[in-house]
C-alpha positions as CSV (number, residue, x, y, z in Angstrom):
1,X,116.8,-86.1,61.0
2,X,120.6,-86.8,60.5
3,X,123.8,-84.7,60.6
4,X,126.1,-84.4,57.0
5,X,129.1,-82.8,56.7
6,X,128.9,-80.2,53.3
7,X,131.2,-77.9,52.4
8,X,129.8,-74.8,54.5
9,X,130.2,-77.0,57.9
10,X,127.4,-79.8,59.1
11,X,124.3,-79.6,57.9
12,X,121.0,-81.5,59.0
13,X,118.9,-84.0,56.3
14,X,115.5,-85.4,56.2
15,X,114.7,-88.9,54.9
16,X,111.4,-88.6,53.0
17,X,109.6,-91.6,51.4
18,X,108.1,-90.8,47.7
19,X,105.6,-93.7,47.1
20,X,105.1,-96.7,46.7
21,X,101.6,-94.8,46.8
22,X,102.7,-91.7,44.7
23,X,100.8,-91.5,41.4
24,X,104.0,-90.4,40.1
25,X,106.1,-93.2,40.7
26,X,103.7,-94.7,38.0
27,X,103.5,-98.1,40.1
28,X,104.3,-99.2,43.4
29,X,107.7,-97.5,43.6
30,X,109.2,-96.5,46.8
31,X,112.0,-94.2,46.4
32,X,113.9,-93.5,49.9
33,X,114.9,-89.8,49.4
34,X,117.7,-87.4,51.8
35,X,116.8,-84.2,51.5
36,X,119.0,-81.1,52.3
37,X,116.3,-78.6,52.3
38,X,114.7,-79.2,48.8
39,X,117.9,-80.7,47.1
40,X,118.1,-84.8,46.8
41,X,121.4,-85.4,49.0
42,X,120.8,-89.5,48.3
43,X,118.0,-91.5,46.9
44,X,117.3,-95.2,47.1
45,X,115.0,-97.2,45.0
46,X,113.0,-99.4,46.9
47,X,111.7,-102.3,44.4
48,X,109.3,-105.4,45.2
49,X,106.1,-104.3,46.3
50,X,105.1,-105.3,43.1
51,X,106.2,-109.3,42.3
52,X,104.4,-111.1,40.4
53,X,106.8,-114.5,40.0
54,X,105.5,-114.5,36.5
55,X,109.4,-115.9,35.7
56,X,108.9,-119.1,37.7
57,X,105.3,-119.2,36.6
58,X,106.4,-119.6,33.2
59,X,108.6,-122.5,34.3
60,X,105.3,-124.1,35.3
61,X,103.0,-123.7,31.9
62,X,103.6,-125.1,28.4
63,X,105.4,-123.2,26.0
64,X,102.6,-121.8,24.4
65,X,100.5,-121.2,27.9
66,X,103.6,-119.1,29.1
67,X,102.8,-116.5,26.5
68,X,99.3,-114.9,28.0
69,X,102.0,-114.7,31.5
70,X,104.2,-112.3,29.7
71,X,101.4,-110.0,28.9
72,X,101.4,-108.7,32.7
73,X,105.2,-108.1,32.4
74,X,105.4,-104.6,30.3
75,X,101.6,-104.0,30.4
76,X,102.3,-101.5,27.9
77,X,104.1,-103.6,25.6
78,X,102.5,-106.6,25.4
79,X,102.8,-107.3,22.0
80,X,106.3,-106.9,21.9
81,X,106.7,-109.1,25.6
82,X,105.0,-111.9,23.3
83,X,107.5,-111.6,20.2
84,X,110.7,-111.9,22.4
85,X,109.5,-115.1,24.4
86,X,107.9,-116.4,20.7
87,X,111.8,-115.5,19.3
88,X,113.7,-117.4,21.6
89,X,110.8,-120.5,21.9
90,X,111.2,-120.6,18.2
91,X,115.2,-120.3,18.6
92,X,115.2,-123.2,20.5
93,X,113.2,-125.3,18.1
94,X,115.0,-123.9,14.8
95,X,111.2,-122.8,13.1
96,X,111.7,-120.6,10.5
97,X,108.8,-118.1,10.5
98,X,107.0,-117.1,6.6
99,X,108.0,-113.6,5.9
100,X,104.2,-112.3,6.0
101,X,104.4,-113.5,9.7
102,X,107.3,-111.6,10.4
103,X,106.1,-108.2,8.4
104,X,102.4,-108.4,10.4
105,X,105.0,-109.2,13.6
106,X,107.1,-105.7,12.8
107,X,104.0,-103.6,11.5
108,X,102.1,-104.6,15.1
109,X,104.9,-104.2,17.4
110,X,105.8,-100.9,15.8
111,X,101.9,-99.5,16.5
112,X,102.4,-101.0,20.2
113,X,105.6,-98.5,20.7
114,X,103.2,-95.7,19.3
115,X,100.7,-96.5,21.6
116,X,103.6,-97.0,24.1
117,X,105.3,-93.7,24.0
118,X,101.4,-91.7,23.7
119,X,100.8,-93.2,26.9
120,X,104.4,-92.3,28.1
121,X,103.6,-88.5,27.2
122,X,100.3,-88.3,28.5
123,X,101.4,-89.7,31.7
124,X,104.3,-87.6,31.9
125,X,102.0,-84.5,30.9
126,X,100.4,-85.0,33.6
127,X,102.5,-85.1,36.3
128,X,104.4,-81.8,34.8
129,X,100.5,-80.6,34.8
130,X,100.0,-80.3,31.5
131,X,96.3,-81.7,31.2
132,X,95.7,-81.1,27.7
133,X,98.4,-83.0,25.9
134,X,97.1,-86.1,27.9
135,X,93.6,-85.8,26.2
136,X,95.5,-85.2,23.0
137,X,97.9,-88.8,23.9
138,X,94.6,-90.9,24.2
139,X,92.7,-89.5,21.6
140,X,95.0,-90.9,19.6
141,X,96.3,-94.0,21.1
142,X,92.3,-94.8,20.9
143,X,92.8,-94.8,17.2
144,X,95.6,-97.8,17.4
145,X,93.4,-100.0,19.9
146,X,90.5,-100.4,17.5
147,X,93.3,-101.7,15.4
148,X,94.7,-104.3,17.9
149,X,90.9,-105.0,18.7
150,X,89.8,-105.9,14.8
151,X,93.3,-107.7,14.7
152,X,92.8,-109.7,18.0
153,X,89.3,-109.4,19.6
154,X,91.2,-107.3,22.7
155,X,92.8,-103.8,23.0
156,X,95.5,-104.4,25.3
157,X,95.4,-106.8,28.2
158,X,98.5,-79.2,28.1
159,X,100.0,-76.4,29.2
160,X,102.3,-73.6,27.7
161,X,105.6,-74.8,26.1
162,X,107.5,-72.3,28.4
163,X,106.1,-74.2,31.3
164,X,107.1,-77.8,29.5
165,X,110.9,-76.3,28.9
166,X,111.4,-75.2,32.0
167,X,110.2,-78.2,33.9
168,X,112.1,-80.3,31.3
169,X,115.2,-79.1,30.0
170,X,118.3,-79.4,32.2
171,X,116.7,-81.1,34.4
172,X,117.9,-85.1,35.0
173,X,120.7,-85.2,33.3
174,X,123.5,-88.2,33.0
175,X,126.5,-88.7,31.3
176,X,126.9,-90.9,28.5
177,X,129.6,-92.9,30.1
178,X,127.5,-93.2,33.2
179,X,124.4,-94.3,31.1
180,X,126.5,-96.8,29.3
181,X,128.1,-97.8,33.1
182,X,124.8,-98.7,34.1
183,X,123.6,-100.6,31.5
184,X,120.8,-98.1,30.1
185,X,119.2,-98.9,26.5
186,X,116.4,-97.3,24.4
187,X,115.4,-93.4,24.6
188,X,116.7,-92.6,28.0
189,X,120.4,-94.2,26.2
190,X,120.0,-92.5,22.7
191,X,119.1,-89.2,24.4
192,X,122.1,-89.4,25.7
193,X,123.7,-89.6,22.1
194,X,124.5,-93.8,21.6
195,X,122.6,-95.0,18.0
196,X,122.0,-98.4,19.9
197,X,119.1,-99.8,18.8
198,X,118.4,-103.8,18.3
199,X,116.2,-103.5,15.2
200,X,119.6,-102.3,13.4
201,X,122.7,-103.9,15.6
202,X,121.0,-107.1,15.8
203,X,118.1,-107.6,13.2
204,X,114.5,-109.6,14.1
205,X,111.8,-110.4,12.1
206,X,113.3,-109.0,8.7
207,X,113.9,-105.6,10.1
208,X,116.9,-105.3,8.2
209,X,114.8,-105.1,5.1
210,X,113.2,-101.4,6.7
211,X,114.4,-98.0,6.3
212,X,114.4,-95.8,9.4
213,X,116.6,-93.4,11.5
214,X,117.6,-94.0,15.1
215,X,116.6,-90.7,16.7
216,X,119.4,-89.5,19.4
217,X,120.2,-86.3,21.3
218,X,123.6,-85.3,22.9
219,X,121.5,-83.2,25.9
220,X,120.8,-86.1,27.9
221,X,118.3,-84.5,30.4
222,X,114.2,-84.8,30.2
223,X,113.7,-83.0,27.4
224,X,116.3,-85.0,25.6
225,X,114.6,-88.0,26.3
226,X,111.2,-86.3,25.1
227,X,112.4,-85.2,22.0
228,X,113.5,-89.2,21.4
229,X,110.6,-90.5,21.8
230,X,108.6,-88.0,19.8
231,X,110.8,-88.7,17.0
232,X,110.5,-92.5,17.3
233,X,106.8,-92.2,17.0
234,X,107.3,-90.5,13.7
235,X,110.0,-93.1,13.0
236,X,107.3,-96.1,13.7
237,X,105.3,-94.6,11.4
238,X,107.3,-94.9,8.8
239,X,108.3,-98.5,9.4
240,X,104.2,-99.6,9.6
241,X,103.5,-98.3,6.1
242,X,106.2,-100.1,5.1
243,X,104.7,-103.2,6.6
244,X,102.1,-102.1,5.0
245,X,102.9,-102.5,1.7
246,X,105.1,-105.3,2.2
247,X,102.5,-107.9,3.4
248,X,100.2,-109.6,0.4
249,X,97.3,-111.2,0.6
250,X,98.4,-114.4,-0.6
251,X,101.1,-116.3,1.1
252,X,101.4,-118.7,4.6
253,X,101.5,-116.8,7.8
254,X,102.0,-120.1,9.8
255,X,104.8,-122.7,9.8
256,X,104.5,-126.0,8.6
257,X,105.3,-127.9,11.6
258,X,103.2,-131.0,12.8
259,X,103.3,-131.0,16.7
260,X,104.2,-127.9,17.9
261,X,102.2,-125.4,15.0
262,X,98.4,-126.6,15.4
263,X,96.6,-127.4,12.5
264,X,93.9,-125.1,10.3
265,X,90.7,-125.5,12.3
266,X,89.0,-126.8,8.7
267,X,91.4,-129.7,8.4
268,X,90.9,-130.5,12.2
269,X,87.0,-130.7,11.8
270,X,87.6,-132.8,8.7
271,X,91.1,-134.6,9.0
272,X,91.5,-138.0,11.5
273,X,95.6,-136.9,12.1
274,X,95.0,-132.9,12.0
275,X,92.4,-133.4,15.2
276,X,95.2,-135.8,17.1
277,X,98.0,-133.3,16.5
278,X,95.2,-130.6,18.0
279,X,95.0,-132.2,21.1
280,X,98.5,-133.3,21.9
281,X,99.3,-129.6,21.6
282,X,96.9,-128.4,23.7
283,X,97.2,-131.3,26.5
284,X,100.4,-132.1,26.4
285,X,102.5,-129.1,25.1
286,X,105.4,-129.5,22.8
287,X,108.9,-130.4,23.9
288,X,112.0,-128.5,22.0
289,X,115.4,-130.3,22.3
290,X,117.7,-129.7,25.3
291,X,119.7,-126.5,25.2
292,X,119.3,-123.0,25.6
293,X,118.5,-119.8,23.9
294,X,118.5,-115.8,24.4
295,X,116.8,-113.4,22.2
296,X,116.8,-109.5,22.2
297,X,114.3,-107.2,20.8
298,X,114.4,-103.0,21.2
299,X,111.0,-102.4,22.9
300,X,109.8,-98.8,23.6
301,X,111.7,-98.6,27.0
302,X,115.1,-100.6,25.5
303,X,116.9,-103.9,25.6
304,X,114.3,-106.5,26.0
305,X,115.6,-110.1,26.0
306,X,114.3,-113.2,26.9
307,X,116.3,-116.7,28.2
308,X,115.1,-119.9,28.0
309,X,116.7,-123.1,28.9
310,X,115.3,-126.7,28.1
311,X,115.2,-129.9,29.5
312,X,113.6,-131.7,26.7
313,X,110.3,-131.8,28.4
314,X,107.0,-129.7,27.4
315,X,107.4,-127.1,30.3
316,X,110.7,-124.5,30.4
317,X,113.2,-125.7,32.7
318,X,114.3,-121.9,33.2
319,X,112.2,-118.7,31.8
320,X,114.0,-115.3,32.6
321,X,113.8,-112.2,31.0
322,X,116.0,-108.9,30.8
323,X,114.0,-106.2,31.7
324,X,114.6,-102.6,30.4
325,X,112.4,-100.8,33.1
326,X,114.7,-102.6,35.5
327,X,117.9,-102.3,34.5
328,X,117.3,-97.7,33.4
329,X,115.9,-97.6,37.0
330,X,119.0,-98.6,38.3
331,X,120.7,-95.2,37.4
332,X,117.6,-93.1,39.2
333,X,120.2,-92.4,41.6
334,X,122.7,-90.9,39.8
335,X,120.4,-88.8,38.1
336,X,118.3,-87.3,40.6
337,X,121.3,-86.4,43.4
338,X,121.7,-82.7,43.3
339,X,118.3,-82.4,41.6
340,X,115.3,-80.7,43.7
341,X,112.6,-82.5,45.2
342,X,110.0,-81.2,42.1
343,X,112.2,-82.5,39.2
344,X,112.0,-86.5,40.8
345,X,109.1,-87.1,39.1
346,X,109.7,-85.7,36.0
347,X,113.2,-87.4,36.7
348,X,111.3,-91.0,36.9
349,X,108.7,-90.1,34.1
350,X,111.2,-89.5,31.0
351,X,113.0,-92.9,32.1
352,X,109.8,-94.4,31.1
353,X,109.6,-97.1,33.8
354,X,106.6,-99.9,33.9
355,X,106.9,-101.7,37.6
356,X,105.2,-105.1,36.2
357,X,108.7,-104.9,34.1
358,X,110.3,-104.3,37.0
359,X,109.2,-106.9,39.4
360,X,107.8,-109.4,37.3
């Protein structure tokens, strides 16, 4: 117990820990909280129970062995961890990717923030105690991992709406200013009313050539950043049957590009120089030229970027990404003092957080 002054005279708090074995922390999150009765006086988010060092383990691997590491980053967006490191390996080396690459890249990393933000609900659901709309979330993210399993061999690596309006709505709320302050991207940032998203500011894998809306809200609380994410499901949608109807049959999905792209398996079984080319890339890696290179990509929590630096050898000399489950928890804080001791989880829920993100 500890001794604040308020304004009604001194008052007595209680630290309370919330995790990192909460359910609701959704990870091993340990959130240091001062309570003044039931009202969060101060809360401190405790990180790193969690490290994985899958950074520095990436500055141990080949380029292309790196990519199965950021998998376990974002666990939820996998697909979309790959495409950022593939952007800024590809950067460095200046490979231009075929179009019907880059429309298959778009069409599966927009069915990964479906699957995303269904699992984001249900979750959430859940710890508001809505059961059903959980059931409802999986039914259908089901639907988009036979996809990913036909695609790839793998699938990944409710209650009343009274109750879901008043456990939601005014509850968590930051200013747009603050969100900006701390750095904040994706829903939790558009539900606070800022159109920043990466697929329109700064445009990846021919997004520019798609038509959709930005969702935003100017509440800025947990319903807010519901509402968001609902919408940017519909949104997806939209943008995978464009995909859709984009990508031919005909046409190269691969780069031509002897030494770092490996050959068609036929003309390795049948072609002297195809076979060599296969097992220099798989023994020894490929080496990009010295430099460096940062790319961003808007995955379903925000601002994902990735930095790589080369030394001109097959292995990165530096491999670090910017995580947006990081950087939104960051502003936890700010917008759970003055809350009650009930609205923290919803509080951590509707930013959305994934802890591998956080302490890869």
């Amino acid at each position: 117990m500890t001794t604040v002054e308020t304004a009604t005279g001194a008052a007595k708090t209680m630290v309370l820990n919330m995790g990192p074995q909460h359910p609701s922390t959704h990870g091993v999150l340990r959130v240091a909280l001062e309570l003044d009765g039931e009202t969060i006086v101060k809360a401190v988010p405790d990180l790193g129970y969690l490290h994985t060092g899958i950074e520095k383990s990436c500055e141990h691997k080949t380029y292309s062995q790196a990519i199965t590491l950021t998998d376990r980053m974002d666990y939820l967006n996998p697909l979309g961890n790959n495409l950022v490191y593939c952007l800024a390996v590809e950067k460095l080396l200046g490979l231009e990717v075929p179009k019907r690459a880059q429309y298959i890249r778009v069409m599966m990393v927009e069915l990964q923030r479906i699957s995303s933000h269904l699992v984001w609900l249900g979750t959430h659901a859940i710890d508001m105690g809505a059961m059903s709309v959980f059931l409802y979330c999986f039914r259908e993210r089901e639907e988009i991992l036979k996809i990913f399993e036909r695609f790839a061999g793998q699938r990944m690596m409710t209650s009343y709406i009274r109750i879901w309006l008043a456990r939601l709505q005014n509850v968590g709320k930051i200013k747009l200013e603050d969100a900006i302050a701390y750095s904040m991207s994706g829903p939790t940032l558009r539900a606070a009313g800022l159109a920043h998203d990466n697929r329109k500011i700064f445009p990846y894998s021919s997004y520019e050539e798609f038509r959709f809306d930005v969702p935003t809200r100017t509440d800025s609380d947990c319903f807010g950043r519901y509402m968001v994410r609902v919408a940017e499901i519909r949104e997806s949608l939209k943008i995978v049957e464009q995909a859709m109807a984009k990508i031919t049959d005909q046409g190269p999905i691969r780069t031509e590009a002897p030494g770092i792209i490996p050959p068609e398996r036929e003309k390795m079984k049948t072609e002297m120089e195809a076979l060599i080319y296969h097992f220099k890339i798989f023994t020894e890696g490929f080496s990009p030229p010295p430099g460096d290179a940062y790319v961003a990509i808007e995955s379903p929590r925000g601002e994902l970027g990735c930095y790589i630096a080369s030394d001109g050898s097959p292995k990165p000399l530096r491999c670090h990404f910017r995580a947006p489950s990081f950087v939104n928890l960051q502003a936890l804080p700010r917008i759970i003092e003055g809350q009650l001791l009930a609205d923290v989880i919803a509080c951590i829920g509707t930013i959305d957080i994934v802890l591998g993100d956080v302490d890869r």
